[in-house]
Residue frames as a rotation matrix with the C-alpha (Angstrom) as fourth column:
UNK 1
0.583 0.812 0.000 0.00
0.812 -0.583 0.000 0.00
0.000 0.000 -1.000 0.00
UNK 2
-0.561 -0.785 0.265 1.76
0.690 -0.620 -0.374 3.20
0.457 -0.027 0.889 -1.09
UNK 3
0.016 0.805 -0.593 0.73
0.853 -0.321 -0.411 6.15
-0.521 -0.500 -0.692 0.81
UNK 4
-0.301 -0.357 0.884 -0.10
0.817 -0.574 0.046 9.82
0.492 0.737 0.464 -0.04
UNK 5
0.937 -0.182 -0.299 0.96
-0.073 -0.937 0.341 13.27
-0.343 -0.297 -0.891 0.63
UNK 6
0.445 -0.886 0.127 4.27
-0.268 -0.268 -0.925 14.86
0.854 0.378 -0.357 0.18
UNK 7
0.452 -0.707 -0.544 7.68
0.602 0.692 -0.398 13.30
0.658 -0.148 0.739 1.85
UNK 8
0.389 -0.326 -0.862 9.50
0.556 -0.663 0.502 15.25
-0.734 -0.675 -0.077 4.89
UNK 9
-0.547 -0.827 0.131 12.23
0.723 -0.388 0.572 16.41
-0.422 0.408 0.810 2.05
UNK 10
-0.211 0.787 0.580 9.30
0.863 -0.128 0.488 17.67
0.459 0.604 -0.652 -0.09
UNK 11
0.588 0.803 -0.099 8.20
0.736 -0.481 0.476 19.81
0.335 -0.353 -0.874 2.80
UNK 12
0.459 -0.629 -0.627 11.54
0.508 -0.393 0.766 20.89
-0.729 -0.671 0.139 3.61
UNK 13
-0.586 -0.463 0.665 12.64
0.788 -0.133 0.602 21.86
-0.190 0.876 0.443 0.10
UNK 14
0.187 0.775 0.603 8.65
0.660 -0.554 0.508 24.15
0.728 0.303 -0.615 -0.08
UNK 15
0.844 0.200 -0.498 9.37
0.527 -0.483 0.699 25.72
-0.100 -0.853 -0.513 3.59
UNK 16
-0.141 -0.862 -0.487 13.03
0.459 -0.493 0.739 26.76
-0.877 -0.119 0.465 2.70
UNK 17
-0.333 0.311 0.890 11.61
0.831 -0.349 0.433 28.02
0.446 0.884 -0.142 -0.87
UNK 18
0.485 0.805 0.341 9.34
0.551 -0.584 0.596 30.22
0.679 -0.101 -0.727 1.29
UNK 19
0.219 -0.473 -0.853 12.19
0.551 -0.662 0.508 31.44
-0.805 -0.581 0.116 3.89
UNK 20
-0.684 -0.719 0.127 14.24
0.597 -0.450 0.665 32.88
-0.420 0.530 0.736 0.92
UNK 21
-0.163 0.658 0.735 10.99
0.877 -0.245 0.414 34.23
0.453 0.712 -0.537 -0.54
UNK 22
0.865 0.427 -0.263 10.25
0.475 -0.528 0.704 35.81
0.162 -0.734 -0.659 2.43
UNK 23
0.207 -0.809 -0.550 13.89
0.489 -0.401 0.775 37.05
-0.848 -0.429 0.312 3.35
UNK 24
-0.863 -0.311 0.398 14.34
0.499 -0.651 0.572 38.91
0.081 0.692 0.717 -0.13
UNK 25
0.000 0.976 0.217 10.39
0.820 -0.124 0.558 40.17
0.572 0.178 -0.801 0.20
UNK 26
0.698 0.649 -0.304 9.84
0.697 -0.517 0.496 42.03
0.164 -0.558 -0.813 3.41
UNK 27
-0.210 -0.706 -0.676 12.95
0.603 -0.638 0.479 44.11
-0.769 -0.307 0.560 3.35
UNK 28
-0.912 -0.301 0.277 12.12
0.407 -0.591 0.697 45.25
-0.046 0.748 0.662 0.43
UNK 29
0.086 0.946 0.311 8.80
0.528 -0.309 0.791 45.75
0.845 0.096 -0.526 0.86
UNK 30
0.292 -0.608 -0.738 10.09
0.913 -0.052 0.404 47.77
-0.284 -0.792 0.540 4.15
UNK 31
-0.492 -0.861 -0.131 12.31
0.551 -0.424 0.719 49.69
-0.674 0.281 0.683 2.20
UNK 32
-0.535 0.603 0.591 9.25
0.510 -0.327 0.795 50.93
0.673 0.727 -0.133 -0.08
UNK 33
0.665 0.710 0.232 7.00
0.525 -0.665 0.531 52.07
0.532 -0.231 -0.815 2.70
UNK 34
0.107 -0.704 -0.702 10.28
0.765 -0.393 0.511 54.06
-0.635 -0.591 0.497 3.82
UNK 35
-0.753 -0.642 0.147 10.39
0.597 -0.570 0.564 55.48
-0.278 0.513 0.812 0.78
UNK 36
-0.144 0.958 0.249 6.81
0.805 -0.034 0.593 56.33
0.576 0.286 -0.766 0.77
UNK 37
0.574 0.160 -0.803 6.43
0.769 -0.441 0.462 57.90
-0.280 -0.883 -0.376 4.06
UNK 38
-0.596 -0.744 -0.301 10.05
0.479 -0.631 0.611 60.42
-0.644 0.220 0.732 2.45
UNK 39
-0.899 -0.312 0.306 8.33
0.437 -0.675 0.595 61.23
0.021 0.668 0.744 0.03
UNK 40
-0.178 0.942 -0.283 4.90
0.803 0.305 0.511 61.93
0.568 -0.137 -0.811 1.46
UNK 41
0.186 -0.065 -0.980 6.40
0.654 -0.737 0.173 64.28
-0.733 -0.673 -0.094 4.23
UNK 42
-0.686 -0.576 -0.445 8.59
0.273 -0.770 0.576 66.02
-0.675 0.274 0.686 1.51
UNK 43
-0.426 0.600 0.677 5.53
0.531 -0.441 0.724 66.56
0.733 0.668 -0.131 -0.92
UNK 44
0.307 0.952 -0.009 3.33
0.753 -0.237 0.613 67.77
0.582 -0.195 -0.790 1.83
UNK 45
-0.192 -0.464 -0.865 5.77
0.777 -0.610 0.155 70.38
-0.600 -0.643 0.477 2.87
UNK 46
-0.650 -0.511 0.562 6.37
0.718 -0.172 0.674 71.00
-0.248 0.842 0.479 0.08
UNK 47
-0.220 0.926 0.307 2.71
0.635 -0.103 0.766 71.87
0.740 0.364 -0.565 -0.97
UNK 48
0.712 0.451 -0.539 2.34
0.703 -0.448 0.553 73.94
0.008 -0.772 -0.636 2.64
UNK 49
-0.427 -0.682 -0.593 5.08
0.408 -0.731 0.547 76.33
-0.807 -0.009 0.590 1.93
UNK 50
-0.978 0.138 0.153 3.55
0.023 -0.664 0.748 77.03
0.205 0.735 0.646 -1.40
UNK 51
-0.056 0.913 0.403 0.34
0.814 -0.193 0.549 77.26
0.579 0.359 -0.732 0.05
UNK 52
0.414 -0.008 -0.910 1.55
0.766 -0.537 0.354 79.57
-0.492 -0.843 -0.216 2.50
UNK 53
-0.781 -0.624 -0.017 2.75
0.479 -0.617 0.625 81.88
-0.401 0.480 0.781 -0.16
UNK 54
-0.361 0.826 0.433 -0.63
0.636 -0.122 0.762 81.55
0.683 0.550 -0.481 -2.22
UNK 55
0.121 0.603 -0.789 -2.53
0.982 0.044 0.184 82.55
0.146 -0.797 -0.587 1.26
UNK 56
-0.087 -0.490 -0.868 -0.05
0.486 -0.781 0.392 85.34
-0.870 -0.388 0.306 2.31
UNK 57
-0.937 -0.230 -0.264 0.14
0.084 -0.880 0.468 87.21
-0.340 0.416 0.843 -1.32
UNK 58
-0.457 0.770 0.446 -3.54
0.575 -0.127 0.808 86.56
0.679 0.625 -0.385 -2.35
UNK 59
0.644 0.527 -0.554 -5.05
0.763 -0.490 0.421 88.37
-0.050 -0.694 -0.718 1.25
UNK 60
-0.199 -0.629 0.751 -1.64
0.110 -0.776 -0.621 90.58
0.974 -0.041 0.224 1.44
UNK 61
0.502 0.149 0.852 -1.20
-0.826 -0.211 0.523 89.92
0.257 -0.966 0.017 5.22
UNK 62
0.440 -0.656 -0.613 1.67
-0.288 0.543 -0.789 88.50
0.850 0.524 0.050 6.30
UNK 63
-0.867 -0.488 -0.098 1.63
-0.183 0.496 -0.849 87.21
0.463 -0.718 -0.519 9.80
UNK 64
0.113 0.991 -0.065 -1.41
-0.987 0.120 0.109 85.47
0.116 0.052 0.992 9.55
UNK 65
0.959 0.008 -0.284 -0.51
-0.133 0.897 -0.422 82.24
0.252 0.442 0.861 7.92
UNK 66
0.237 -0.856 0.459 2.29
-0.897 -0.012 0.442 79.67
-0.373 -0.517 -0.771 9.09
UNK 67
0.749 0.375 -0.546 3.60
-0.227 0.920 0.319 76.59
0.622 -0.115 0.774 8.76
UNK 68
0.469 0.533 0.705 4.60
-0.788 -0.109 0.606 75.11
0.400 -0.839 0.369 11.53
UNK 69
0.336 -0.439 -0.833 7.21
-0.264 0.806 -0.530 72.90
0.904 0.398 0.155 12.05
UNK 70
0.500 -0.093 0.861 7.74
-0.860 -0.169 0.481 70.33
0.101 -0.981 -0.164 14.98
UNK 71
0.211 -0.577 -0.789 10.48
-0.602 0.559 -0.570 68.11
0.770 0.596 -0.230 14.34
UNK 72
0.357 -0.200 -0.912 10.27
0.641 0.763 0.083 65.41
0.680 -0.614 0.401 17.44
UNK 73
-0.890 -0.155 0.430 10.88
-0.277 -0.565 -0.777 68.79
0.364 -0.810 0.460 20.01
UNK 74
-0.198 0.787 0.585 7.25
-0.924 -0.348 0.156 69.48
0.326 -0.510 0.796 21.50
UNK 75
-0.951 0.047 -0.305 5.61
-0.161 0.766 0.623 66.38
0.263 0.641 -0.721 22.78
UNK 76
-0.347 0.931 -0.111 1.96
0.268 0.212 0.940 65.45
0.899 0.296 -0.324 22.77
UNK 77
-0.431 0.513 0.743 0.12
-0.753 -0.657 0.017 67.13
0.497 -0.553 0.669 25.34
UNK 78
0.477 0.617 0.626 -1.50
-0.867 0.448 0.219 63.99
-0.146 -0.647 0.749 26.10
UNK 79
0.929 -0.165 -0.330 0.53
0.028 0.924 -0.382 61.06
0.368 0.346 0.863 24.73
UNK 80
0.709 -0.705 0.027 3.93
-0.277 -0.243 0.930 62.36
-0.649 -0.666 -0.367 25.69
UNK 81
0.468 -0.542 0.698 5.10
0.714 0.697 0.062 61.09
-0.520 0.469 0.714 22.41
UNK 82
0.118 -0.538 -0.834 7.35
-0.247 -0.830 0.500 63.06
-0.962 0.147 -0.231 20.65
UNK 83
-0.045 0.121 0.992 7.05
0.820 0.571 -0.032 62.78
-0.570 0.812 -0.125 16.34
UNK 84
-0.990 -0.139 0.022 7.55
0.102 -0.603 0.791 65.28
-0.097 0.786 0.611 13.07
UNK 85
-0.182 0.821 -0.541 4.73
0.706 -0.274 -0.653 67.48
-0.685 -0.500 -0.530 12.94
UNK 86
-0.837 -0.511 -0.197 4.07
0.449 -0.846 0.289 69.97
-0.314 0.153 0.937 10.28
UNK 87
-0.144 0.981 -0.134 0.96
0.988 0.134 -0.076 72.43
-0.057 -0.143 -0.988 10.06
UNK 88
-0.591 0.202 0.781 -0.52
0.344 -0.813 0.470 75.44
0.730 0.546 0.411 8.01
UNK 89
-0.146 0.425 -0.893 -1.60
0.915 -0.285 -0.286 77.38
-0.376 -0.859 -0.347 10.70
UNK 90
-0.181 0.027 0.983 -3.73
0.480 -0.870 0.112 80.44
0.858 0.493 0.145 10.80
UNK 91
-0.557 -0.278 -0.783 -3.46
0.822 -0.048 -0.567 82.87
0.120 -0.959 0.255 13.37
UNK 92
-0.103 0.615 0.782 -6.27
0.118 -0.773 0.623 85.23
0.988 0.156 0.007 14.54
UNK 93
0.372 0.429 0.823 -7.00
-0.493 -0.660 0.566 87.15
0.787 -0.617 -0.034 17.54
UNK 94
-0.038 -0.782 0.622 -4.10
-0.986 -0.070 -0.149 85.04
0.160 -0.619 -0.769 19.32
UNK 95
0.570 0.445 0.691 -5.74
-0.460 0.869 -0.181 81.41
-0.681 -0.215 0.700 18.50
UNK 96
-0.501 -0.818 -0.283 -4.25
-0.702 0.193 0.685 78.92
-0.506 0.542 -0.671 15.86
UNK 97
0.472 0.829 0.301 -6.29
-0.456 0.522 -0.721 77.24
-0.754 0.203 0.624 13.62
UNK 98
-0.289 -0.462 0.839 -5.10
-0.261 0.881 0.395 74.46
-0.921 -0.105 -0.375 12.01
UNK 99
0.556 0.754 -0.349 -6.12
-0.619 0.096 -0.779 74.25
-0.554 0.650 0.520 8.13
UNK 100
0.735 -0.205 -0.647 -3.36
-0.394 0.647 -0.653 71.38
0.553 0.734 0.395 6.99
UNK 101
0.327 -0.522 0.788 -1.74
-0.926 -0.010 0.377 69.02
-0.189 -0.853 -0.486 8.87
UNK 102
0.626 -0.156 -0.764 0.79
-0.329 0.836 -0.440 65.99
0.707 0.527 0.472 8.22
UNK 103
0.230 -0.715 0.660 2.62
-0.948 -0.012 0.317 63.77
-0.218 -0.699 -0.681 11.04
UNK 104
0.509 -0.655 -0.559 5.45
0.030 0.662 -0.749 61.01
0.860 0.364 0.357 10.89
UNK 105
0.824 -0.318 0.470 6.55
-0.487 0.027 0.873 59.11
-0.290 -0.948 -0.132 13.38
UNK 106
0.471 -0.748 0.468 9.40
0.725 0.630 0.279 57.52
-0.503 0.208 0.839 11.49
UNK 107
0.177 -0.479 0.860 10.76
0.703 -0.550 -0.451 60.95
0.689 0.684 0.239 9.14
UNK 108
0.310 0.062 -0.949 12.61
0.765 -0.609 0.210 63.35
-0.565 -0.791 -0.236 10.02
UNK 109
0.626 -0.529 0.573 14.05
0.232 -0.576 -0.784 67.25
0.744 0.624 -0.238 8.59
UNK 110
-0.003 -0.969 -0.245 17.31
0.949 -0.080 0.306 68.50
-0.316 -0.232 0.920 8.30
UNK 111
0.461 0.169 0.871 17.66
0.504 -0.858 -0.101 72.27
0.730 0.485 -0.481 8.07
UNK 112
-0.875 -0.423 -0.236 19.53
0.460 -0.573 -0.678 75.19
0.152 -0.702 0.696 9.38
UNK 113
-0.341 0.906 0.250 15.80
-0.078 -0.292 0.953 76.77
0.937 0.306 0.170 8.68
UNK 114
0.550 0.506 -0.664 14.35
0.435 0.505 0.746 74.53
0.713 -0.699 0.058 11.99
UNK 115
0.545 -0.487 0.682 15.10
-0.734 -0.670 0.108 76.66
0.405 -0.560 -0.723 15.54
UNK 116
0.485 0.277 -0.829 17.17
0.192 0.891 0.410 74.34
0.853 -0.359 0.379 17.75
UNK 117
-0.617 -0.757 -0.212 18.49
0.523 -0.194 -0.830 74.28
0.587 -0.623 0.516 21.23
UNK 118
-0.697 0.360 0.620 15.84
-0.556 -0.818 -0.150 76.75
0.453 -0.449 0.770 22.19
UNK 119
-0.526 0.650 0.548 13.62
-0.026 0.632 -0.774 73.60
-0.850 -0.421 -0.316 24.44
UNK 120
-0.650 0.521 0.553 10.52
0.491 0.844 -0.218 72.54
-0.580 0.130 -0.804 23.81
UNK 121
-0.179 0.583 -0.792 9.39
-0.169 -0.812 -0.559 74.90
-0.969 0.033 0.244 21.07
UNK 122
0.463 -0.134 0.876 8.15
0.848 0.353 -0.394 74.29
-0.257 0.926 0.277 17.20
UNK 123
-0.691 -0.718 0.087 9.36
0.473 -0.357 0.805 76.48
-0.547 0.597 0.586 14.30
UNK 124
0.771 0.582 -0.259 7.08
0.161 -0.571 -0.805 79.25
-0.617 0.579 -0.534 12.09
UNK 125
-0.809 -0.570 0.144 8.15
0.374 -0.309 0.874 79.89
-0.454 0.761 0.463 8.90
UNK 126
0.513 0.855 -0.080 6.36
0.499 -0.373 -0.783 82.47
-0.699 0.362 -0.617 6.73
UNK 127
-0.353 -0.700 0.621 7.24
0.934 -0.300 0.193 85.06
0.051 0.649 0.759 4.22
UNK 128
-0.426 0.076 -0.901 7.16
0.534 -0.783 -0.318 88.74
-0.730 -0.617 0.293 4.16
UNK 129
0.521 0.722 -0.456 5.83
-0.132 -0.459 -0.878 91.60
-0.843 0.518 -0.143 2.00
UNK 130
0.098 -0.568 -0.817 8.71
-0.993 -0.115 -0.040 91.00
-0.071 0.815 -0.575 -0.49
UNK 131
0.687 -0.193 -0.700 9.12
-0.360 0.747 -0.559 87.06
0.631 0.637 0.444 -0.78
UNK 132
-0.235 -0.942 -0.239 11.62
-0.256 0.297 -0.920 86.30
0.938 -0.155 -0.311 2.22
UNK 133
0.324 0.448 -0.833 11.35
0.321 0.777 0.542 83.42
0.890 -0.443 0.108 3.57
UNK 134
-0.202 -0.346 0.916 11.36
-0.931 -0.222 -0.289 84.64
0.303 -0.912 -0.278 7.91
UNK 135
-0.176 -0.003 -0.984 11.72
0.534 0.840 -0.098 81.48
0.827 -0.543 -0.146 10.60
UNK 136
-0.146 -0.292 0.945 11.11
-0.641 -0.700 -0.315 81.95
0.754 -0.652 -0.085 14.58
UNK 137
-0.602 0.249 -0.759 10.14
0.562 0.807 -0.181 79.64
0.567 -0.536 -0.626 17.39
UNK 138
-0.983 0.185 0.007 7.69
-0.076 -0.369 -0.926 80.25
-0.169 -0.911 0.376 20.22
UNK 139
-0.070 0.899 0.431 4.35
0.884 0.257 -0.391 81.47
-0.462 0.354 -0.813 18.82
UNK 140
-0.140 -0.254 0.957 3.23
0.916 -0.401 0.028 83.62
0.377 0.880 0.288 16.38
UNK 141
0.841 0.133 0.525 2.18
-0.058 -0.942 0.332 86.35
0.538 -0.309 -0.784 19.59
UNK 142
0.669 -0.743 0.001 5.75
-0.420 -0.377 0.825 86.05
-0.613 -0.552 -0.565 21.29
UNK 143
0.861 -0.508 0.003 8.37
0.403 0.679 -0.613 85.06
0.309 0.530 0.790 18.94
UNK 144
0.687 -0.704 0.182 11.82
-0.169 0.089 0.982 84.25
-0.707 -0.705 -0.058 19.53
UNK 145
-0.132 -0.431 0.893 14.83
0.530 0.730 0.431 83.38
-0.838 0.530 0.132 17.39
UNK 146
0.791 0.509 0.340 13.32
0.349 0.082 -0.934 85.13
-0.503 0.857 -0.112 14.60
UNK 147
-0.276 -0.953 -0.121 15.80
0.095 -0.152 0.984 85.39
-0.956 0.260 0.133 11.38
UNK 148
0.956 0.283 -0.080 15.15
-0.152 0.242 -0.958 85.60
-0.252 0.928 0.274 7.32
UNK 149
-0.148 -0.395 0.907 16.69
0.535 0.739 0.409 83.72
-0.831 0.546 0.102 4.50
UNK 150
0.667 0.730 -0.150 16.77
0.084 -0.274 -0.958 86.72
-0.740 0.627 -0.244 2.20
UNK 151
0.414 -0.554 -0.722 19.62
-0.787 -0.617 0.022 85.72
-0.458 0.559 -0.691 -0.34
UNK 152
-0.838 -0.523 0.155 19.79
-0.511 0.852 0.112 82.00
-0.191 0.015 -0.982 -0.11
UNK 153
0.572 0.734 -0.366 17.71
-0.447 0.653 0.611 78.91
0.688 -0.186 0.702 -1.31
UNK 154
-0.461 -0.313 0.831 16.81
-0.876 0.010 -0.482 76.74
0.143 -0.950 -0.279 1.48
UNK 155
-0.165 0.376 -0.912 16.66
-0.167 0.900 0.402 73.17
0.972 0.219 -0.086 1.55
UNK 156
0.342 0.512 0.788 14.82
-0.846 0.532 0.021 70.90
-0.409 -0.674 0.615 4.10
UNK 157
-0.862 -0.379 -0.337 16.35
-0.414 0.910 0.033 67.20
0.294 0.168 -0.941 3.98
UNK 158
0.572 0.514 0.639 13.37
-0.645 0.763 -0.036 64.45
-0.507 -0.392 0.768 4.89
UNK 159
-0.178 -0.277 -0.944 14.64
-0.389 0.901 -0.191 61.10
0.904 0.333 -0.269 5.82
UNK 160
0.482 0.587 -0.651 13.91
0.149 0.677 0.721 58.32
0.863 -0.444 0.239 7.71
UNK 161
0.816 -0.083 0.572 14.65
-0.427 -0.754 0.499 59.00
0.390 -0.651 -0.651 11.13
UNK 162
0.564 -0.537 0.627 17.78
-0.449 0.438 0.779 57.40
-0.693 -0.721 0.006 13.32
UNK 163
0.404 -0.579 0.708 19.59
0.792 0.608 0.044 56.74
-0.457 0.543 0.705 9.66
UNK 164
0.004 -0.736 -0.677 22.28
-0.338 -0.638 0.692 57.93
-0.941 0.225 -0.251 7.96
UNK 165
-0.655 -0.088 -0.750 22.67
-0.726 -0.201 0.658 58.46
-0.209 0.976 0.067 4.35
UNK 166
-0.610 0.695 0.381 19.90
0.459 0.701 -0.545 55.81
-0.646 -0.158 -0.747 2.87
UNK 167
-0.182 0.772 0.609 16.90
0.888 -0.136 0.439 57.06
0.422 0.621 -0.660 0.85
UNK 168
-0.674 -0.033 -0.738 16.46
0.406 -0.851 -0.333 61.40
-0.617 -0.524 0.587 1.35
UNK 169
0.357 0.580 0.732 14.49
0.917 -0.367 -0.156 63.94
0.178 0.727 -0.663 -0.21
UNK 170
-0.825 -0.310 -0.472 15.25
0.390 -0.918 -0.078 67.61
-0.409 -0.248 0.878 -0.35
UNK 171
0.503 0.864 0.027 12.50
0.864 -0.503 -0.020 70.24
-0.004 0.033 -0.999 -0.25
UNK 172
-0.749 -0.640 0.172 14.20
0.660 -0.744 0.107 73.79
0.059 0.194 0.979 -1.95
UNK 173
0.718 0.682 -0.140 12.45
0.633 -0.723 -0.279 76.96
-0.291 0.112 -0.950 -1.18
UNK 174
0.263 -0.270 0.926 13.71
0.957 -0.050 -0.287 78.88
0.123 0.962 0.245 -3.66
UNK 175
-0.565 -0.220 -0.795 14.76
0.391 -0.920 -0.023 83.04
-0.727 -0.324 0.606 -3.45
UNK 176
-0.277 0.461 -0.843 13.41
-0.899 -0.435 0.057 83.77
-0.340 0.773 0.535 -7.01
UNK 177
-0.455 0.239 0.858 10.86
-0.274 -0.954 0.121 83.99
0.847 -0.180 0.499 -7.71
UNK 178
-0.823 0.169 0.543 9.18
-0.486 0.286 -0.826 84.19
-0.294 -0.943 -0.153 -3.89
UNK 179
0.037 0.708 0.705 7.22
-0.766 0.474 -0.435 81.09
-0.642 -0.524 0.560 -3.03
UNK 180
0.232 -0.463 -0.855 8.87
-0.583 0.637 -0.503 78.71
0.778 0.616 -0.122 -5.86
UNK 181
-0.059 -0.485 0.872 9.47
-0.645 0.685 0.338 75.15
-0.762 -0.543 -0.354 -3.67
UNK 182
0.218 0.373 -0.902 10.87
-0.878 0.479 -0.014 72.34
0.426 0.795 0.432 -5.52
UNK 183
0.681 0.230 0.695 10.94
-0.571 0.761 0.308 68.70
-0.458 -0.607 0.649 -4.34
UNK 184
0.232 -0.594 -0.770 14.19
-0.796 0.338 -0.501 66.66
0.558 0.730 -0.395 -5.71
């Protein structure tokens, strides 16, 4: 009487088929939603710097509109977690309202742009009546720090956090003409 099914080898030949599948698979599949998440933050800066231009020259009021940048300083009010934050903020009568908002707990930016050193505070970045790009920390009724960027483009690195060199993006905010960001 012969029997049937598959032989131990048989099963051992399909199960090591499937390690190697698996060990070339999930890194790479890994490695994609890394590169997703890079380029997700860096478009959606991207897109909030130039909508913060649009905002600021179409009203013609220029310390209204922010964005907002909390790079793993501030942390959650209620979670205590600390994670890359950025957010088009509008400021009225000393409130923030909130009208675009993207967080990442795994990206981070690189920039001389971003305050540091100064605690637990985020970053504002706006632009003035001419096109130059101003930074500050605190809030938009007490700022600190505050500096402009009015001869230089300014890049923003996004990458994955706690790695070196690896998969990046750069976000340029251009000098000319004012509010030009490109993504490379």
């Amino acid at each position: 009487m012969k029997c049937k099914g598959f032989s131990l080898s048989e099963m051992i030949i399909v199960i090591v088929i499937i390690a190697i599948l698996l060990a070339i698979g999930i890194p790479a599949y890994l490695a994609s939603v890394r590169r997703a998440e890079v380029k997700n933050v860096a478009n959606g800066l991207a897109d909030m710097l130039s909508m913060l231009y649009e905002y600021e020259d179409k009203e013609v009021v220029f310390d209204k509109y922010f964005v907002k940048i909390n790079n793993y300083i501030v942390p959650d009010p209620v979670t205590g977690e600390t994670y890359l934050q950025i957010q088009l903020v509008k400021y009225e009568r000393g409130t923030e309202k909130v009208l675009k908002e993207l967080k990442s707990k795994s990206a981070e930016l690189d920039s001389d742009v971003i305050v540091t050193g100064s605690g637990p505070v985020a970053t504002y970045i706006y632009y003035d009546n001419k096109g130059i790009l101003w930074r500050f920390s605190g809030s938009p009724g007490v700022r600190s720090n505050e500096s402009y960027f009015p001869n230089a483009n300014k890049e923003f690195v996004v990458r994955i956090r706690g790695v070196t060199g690896g998969y990046q993006k750069k976000v340029i905010v251009r000098v000319m003409p004012p509010g030009s960001v490109e993504v490379k």
